[in-house]
C-alpha positions in Angstrom: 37.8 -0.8 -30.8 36.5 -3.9 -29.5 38.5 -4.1 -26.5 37.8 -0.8 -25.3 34.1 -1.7 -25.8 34.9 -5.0 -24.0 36.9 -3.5 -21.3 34.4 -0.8 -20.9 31.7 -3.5 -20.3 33.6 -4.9 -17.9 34.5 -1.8 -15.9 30.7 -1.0 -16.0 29.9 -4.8 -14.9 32.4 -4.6 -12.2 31.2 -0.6 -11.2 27.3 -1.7 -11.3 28.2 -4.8 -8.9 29.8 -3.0 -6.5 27.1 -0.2 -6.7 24.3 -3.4 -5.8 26.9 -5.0 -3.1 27.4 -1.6 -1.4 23.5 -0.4 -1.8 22.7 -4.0 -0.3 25.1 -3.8 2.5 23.4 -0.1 3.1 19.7 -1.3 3.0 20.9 -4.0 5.5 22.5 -1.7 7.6 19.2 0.0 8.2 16.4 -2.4 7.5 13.8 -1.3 10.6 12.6 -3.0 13.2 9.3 -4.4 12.5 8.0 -3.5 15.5 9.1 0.1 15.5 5.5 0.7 14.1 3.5 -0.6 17.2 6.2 1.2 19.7 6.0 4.7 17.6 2.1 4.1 18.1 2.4 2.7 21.5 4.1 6.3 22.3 1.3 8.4 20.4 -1.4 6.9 21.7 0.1 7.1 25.2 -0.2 3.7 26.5 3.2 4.8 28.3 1.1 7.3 30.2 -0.6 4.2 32.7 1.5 0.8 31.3 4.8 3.0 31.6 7.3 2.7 28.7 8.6 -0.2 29.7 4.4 -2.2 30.1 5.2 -2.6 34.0 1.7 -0.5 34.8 1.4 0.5 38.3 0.2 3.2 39.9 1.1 7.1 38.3 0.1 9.7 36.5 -2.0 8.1 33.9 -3.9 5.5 36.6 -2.8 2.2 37.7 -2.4 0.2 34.8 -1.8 -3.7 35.1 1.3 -5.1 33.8 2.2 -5.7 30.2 5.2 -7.5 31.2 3.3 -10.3 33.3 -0.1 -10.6 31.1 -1.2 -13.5 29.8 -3.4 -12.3 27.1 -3.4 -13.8 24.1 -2.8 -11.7 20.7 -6.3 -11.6 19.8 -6.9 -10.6 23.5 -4.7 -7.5 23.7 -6.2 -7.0 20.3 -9.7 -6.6 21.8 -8.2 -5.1 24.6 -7.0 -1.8 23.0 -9.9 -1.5 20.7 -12.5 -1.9 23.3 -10.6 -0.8 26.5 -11.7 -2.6 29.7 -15.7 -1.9 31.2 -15.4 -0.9 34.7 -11.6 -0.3 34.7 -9.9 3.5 33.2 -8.4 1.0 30.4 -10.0 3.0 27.2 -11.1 2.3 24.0 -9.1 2.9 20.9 -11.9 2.4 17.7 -14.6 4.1 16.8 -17.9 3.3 17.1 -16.4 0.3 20.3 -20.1 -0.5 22.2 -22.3 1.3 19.3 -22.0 0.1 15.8 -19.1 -2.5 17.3 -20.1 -5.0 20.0 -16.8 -5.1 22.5 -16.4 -7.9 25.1 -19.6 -9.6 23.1 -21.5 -6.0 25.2 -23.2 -2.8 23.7 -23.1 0.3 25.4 -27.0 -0.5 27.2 -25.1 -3.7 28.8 -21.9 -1.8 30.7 -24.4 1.2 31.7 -22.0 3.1 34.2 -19.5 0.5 33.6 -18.8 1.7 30.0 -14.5 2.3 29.4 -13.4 5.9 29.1 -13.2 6.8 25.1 -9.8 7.9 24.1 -8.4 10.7 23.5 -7.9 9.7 19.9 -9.0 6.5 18.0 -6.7 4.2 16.4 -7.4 2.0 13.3 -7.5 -1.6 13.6 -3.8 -2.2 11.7 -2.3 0.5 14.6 -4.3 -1.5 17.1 -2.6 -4.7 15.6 1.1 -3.1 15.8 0.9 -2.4 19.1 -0.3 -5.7 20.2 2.5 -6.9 18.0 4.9 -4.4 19.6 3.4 -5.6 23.2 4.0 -9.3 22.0 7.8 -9.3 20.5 8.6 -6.6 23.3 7.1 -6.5 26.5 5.5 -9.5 27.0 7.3 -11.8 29.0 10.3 -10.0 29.5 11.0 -9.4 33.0 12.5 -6.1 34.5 13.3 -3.9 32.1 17.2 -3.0 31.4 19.0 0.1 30.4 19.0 -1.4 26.5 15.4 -1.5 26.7 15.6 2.1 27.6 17.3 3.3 25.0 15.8 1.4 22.5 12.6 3.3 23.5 13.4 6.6 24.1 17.2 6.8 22.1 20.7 7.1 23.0 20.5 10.1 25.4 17.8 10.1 27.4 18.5 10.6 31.2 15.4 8.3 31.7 17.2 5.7 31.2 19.8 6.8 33.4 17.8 5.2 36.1 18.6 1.4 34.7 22.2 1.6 33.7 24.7 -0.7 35.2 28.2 0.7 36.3 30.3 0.9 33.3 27.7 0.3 30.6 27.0 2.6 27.6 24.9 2.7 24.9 26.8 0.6 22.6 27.4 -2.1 24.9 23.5 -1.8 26.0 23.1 -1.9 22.2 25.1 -5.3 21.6 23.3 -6.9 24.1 20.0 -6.5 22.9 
């Protein structure tokens, strides 16, 4: 009886460490991005709509945005940037109460006058606002012209958007390996 209870401890030893090994490798496998947060906001709040999906700005159907790709902002700065937009420029505010109960740009809402940003079409909290200058940061900033794995790291495997970008001969995976 004793062996059977020892080789039955075994087996489940063996059985439960294989179980951890495999769920390990799995939750590997998929750990996120970190900065899928910021991006899935950056989307949402549709910074795309004037910065473009890939932060070039330019001209378009959301205004002429400047580019994310060549700022020089500092974190803090894009921080302050999306909370309390730009005065005098379409560049909106994303919190609440930016210019009233918040001072922006060290201003209050009687110090812009007619230069007051545009309010947004929705209002972000300040760990949203933080994500996507963290998103902007590891992702944009910096990175020169944007490349068919950028593409479909934004908009998925798929998208004829990115169709645009693609290099003879390249596909998703090998977009994927490079990035």
């Amino acid at each position: 009886m004793r062996i059977f209870e020892a080789s039955w401890s075994l087996a489940c030893v063996v059985v439960a460490g294989f179980a951890l090994c495999g769920a390990a490798q799995a939750q590997a496998a998929v750990t996120p991005d970190p900065t899928d947060v910021g991006k899935n906001v950056f989307k949402r709040a549709n910074c795309m709509g004037c910065h473009k999906w890939h932060g070039n700005g330019g001209g378009g159907y959301g205004g002429d945005a400047l580019s994310l790709r060549k700022t020089e902002l500092t974190r803090e700065q894009i921080v302050e940037t999306i909370g309390c937009g730009r005065p005098a420029t379409g560049m909106p505010f994303f919190i609440r109460g930016a210019y009233d109960t918040i001072k922006c740009h060290d201003m209050t809402r009687q110090d812009l006058g007619d230069q007051m940003p545009p309010e947004a079409t929705g209002f972000l909290r300040p760990n949203e606002i933080e994500a996507v200058a963290d998103y902007v940061i590891a992702r944009i900033k910096g990175k020169g012209e944007p490349s068919y794995a950028e593409c479909i790291s934004f908009f998925s495997d798929g998208s004829r958007v990115c169709n645009t970008y693609k290099t003879p001969g390249e596909s998703a995976e090998t977009a994927g390996k490079a990035q």
